[in-house]
C-alpha positions as CSV (number, residue, x, y, z in Angstrom):
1,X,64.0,-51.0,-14.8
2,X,63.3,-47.2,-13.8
3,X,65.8,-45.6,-12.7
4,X,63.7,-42.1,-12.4
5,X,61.2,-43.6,-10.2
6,X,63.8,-45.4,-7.8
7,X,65.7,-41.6,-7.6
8,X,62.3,-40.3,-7.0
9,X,61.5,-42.4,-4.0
10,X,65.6,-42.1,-2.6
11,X,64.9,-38.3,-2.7
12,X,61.5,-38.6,-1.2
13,X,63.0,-40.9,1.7
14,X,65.7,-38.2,1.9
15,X,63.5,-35.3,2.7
16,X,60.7,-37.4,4.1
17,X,57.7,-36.6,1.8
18,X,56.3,-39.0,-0.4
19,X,57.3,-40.0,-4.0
20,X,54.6,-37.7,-5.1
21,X,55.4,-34.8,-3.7
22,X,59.0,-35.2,-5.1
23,X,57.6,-35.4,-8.5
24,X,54.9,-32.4,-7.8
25,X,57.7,-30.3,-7.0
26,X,59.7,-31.5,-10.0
27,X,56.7,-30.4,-12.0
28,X,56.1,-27.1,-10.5
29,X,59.8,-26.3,-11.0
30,X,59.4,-27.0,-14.7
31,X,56.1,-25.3,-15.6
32,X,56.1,-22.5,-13.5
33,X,59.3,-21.6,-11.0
34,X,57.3,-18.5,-10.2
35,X,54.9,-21.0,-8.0
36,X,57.9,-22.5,-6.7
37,X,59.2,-19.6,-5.4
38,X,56.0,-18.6,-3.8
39,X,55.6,-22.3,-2.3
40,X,60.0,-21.8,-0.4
41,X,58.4,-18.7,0.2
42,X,55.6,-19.5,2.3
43,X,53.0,-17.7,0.0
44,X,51.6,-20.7,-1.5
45,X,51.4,-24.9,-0.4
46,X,53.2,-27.0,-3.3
47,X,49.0,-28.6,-3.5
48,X,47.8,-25.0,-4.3
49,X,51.0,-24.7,-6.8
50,X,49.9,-28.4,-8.5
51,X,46.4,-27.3,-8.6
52,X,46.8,-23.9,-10.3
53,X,48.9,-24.9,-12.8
54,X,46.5,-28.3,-14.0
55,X,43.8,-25.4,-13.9
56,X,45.8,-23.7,-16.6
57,X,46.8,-26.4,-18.5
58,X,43.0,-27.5,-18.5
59,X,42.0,-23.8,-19.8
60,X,44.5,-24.0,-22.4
61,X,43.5,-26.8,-23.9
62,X,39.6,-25.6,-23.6
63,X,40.6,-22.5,-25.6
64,X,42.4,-24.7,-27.9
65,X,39.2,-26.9,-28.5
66,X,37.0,-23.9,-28.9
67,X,39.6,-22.2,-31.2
68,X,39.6,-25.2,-33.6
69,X,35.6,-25.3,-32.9
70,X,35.0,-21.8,-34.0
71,X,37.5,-22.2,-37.6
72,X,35.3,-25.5,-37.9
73,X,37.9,-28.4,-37.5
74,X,36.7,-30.7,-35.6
75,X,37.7,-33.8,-33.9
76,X,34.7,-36.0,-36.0
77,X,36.0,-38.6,-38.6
């Protein structure tokens, strides 16, 4: 049994958001608690937040790839 989940959807039901929200926030507070200071705030949605940081996360693994690309490792067995 998972107790993180089941915590998840008591705080959720708390603050009456979804599960997904809870855990959105959870994530933005761990990555980046700049965003999450914009999003209490009122600069920012905690959507925009999630968005922006899966758009970096996506960018740095591109940069990764084309790093290893350009030294000539590749992924190819």
């Amino acid at each position: 049994m998972s107790y993180a989940g089941k915590a998840t959807d008591q705080a959720a039901e708390a603050m009456r958001v979804s599960g997904s929200s809870v855990r959105d926030a959870a994530q933005v507070a761990k990555k980046a608690p700049v965003k999450l200071a914009e999003i209490k705030a009122g600069k920012k949605t905690l959507t925009q937040a999630t968005r922006e940081i899966k758009e970096a996360v996506r960018e740095e693994d591109q940069a990764k790839i084309d790093a290893n690309r350009d030294c000539g490792f590749t992924n190819r067995n």
